[in-house]
C-alpha positions as CSV (number, residue, x, y, z in Angstrom):
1,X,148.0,76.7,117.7
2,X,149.9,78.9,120.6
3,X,152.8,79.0,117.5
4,X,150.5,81.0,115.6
5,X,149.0,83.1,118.7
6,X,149.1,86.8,118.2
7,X,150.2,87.6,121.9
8,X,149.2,91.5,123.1
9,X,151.4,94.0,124.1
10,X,150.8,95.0,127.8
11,X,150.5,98.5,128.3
12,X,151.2,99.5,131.8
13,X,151.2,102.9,133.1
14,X,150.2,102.8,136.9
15,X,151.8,104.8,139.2
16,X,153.2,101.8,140.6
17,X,154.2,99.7,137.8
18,X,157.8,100.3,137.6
19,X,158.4,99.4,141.1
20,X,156.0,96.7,141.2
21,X,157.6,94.9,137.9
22,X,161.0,95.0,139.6
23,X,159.5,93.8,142.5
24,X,157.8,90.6,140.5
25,X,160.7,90.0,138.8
26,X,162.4,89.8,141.7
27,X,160.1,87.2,143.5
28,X,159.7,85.1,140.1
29,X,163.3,84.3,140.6
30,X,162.7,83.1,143.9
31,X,159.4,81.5,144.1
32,X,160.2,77.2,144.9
33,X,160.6,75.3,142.0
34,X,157.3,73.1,143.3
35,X,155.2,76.3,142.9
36,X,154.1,77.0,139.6
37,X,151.7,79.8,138.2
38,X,148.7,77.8,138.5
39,X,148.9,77.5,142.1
40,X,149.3,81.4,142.0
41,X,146.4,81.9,139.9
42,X,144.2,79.6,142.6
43,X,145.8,81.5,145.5
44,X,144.4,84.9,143.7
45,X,140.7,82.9,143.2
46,X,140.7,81.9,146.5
47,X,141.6,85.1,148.1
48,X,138.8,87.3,146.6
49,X,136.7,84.8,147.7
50,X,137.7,85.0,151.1
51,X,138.1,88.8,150.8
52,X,134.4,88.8,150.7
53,X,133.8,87.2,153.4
54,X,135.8,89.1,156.1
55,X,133.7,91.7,154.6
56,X,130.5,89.9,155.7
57,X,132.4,88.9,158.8
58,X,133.2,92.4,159.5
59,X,129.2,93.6,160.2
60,X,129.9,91.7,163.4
61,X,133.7,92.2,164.3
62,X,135.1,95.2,162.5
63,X,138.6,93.8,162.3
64,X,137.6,91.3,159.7
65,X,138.5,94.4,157.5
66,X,142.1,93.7,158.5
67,X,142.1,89.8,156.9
68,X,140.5,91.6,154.2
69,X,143.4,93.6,153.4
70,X,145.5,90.5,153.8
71,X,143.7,89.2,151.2
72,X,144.2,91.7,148.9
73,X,148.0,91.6,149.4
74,X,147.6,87.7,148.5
75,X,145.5,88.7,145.6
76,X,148.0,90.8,144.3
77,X,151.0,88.1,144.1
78,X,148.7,85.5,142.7
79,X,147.5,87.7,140.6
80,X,150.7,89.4,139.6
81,X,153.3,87.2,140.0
82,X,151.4,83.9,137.9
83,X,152.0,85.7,134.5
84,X,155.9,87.1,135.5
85,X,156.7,83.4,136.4
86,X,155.2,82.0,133.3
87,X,157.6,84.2,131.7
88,X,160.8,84.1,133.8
89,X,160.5,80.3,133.3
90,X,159.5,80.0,129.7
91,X,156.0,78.8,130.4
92,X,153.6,80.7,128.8
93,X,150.1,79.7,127.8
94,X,148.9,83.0,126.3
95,X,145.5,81.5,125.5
96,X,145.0,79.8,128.6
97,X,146.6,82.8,130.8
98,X,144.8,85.5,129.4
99,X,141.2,83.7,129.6
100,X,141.2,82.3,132.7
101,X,143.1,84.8,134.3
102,X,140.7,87.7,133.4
103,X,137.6,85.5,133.9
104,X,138.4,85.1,137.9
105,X,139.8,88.7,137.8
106,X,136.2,89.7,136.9
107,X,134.2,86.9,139.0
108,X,136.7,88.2,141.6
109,X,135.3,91.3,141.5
110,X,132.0,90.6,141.3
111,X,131.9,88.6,144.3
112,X,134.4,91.1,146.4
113,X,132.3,93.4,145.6
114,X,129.5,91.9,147.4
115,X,131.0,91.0,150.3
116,X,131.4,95.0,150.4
117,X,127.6,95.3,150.4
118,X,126.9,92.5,152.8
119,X,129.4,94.5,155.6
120,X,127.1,97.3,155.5
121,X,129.9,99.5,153.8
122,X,128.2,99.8,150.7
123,X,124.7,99.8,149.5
124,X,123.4,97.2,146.9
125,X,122.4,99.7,144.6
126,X,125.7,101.3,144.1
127,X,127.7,98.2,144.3
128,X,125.7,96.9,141.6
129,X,126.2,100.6,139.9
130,X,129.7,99.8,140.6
131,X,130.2,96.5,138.8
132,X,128.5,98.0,135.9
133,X,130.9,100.3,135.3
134,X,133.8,98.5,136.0
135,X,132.8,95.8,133.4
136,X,131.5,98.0,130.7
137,X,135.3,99.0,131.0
138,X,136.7,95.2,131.3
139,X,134.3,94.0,128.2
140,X,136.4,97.4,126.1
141,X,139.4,96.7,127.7
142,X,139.1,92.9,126.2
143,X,137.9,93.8,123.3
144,X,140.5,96.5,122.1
145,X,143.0,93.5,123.2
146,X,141.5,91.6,121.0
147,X,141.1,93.9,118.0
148,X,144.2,96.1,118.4
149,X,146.8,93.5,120.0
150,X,147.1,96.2,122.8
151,X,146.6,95.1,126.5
152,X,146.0,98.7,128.1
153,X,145.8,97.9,132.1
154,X,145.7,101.3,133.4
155,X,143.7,105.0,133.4
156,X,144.9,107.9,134.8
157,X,147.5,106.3,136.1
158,X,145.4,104.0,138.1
159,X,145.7,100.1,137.3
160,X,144.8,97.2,139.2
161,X,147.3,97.3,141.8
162,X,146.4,100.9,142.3
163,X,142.8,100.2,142.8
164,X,143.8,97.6,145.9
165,X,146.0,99.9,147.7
166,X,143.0,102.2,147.6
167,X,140.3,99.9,148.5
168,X,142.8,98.6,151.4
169,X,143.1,102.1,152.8
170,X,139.3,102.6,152.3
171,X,139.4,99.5,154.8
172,X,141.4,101.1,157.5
173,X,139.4,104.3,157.3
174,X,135.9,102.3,157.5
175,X,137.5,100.9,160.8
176,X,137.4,104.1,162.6
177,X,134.4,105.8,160.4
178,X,132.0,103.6,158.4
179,X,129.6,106.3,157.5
180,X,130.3,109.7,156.6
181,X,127.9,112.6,156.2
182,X,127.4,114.8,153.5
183,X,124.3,117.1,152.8
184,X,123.0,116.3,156.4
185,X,122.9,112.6,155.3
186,X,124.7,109.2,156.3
187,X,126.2,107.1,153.7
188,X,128.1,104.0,153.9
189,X,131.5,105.3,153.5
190,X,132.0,103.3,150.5
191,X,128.9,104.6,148.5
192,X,130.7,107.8,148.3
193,X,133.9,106.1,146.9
194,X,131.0,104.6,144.4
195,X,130.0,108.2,143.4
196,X,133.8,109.0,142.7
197,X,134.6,105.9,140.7
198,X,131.6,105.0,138.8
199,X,131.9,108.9,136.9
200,X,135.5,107.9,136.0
201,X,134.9,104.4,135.1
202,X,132.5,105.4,132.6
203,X,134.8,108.1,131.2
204,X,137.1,105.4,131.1
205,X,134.9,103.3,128.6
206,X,134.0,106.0,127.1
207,X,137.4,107.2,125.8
208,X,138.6,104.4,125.3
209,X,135.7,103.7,122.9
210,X,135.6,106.1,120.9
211,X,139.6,106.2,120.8
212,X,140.0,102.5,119.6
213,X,136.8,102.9,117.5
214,X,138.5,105.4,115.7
215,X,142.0,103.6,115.3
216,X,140.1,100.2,113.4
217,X,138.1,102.7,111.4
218,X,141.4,104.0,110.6
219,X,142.6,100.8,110.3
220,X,140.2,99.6,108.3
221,X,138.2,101.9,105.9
222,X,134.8,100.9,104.8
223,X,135.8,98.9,100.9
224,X,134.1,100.5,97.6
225,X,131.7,98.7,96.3
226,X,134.3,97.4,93.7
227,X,136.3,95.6,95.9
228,X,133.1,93.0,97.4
229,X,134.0,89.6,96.9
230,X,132.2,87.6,94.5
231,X,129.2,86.2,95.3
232,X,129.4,82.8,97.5
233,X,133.3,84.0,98.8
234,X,133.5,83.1,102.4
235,X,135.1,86.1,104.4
236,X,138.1,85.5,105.9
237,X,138.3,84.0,109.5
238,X,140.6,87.3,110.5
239,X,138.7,90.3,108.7
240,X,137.7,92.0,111.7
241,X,141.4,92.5,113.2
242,X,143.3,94.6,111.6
243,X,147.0,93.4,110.2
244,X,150.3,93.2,112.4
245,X,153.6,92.5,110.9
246,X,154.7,89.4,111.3
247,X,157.9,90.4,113.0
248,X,156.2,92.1,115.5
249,X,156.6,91.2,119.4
250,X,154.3,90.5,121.7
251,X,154.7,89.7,125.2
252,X,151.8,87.5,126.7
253,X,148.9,89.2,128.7
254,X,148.5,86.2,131.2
């Protein structure tokens, strides 16, 4: 079956993606034998998981928000690095990387996310506005990878790796100022990076929507009424993607 796998092409246009693929390259060729990306891909699990709670822990000793940040540092090389050693070694599983990669990436999320809420640095209401967002953009982001064989990973030059180093230096401002005041109110300092992210999240989707929506219309014009298939045809298993060559290139999303 993987034979036969139509791999995506990652798209990555972060401000930090050159650097940072030289930079997993570089560890892939040094990472012990013993270790494999699985153990990575538990390590970045594991870490959101504990990210979220130094974030609870920090409502009582505000420099829990410092493990936090380590955790997102380990994050990012399990994260990262379990796909680039996959490939470095000739070990890919682009089924099994790509799924259960993206469904801790977005249970990840989910729960970091609440650990925010639980520190006091965010209020329920916009982290749940929050998640929204981002996975109305994860479910198009998925999708177009699925109909388009194109992995896009970044907006506005902003990817994931992007979106750590900001919420890591959110963490060492919240140290010294967890509220902020605007309007002659207090907000939790990270409601108001809510108000800026949920606004470009859904411009996100929406572009990208109505961009790839456009490109399988394209792609794929609606048939005249000639061209139906007789009566009892089954449709074919593939009808809704549209055609790549078959000497086209791929390189794995996991």
């Amino acid at each position: 079956m993987t034979a036969t796998f139509l791999s995506a092409t990652r798209v990555m246009n972060g401000l930090t993606a050159r650097v940072e693929k030289q930079l997993l390259l570089w560890l892939a060729h040094r990472v012990p034998r013993g270790i494999h990306s699985d153990h990575l891909t538990t390590l970045a699990a594991v870490s959101m998981v504990a990210a979220a709670g130094a974030y609870a822990w920090s409502t009582d000793w505000a420099p829990a928000l410092h493990i936090v940040n380590l955790c997102l540092l380990l994050n990012w090389v399990g994260d990262s690095l379990d796909g680039t050693l996959a490939r470095v070694r000739q070990q890919q599983r682009p089924r099994f990387g790509f799924y259960v990669d993206h469904v801790i990436d977005c249970a990840g999320i989910a729960v970091m996310v609440l650990g925010m809420a639980a520190s006091g640095l965010m209020s329920l209401t916009m982290a749940l506005a929050f998640l929204v967002a981002y996975f109305l953009v994860s479910i198009e982001v998925y999708l177009a990878t699925y109909c388009l064989a194109t992995f896009k990973m970044s907006f506005l030059g902003l990817g994931p790796t992007e979106l750590r180093l900001l919420v890591a230096a959110g963490n060492l401002v919240a140290l010294r100022f967890p509220t902020a005041m605007i309007a002659g109110q207090t907000w939790p300092l990270f409601d108001i990076g809510v108000i800026v992210a949920v606004p470009l999240l859904l411009s996100a989707f929406l572009i990208g929507a109505v961009r790839n929506g456009r490109a399988l219309f394209v792609a794929e014009p609606r048939p005249s009424a000639q061209s139906f298939p007789h009566e009892g045809s089954p449709p074919s298993s593939d009808a809704r993607r549209p055609h790549v060559p078959s000497g086209t290139r791929h390189e794995s999303p996991a």
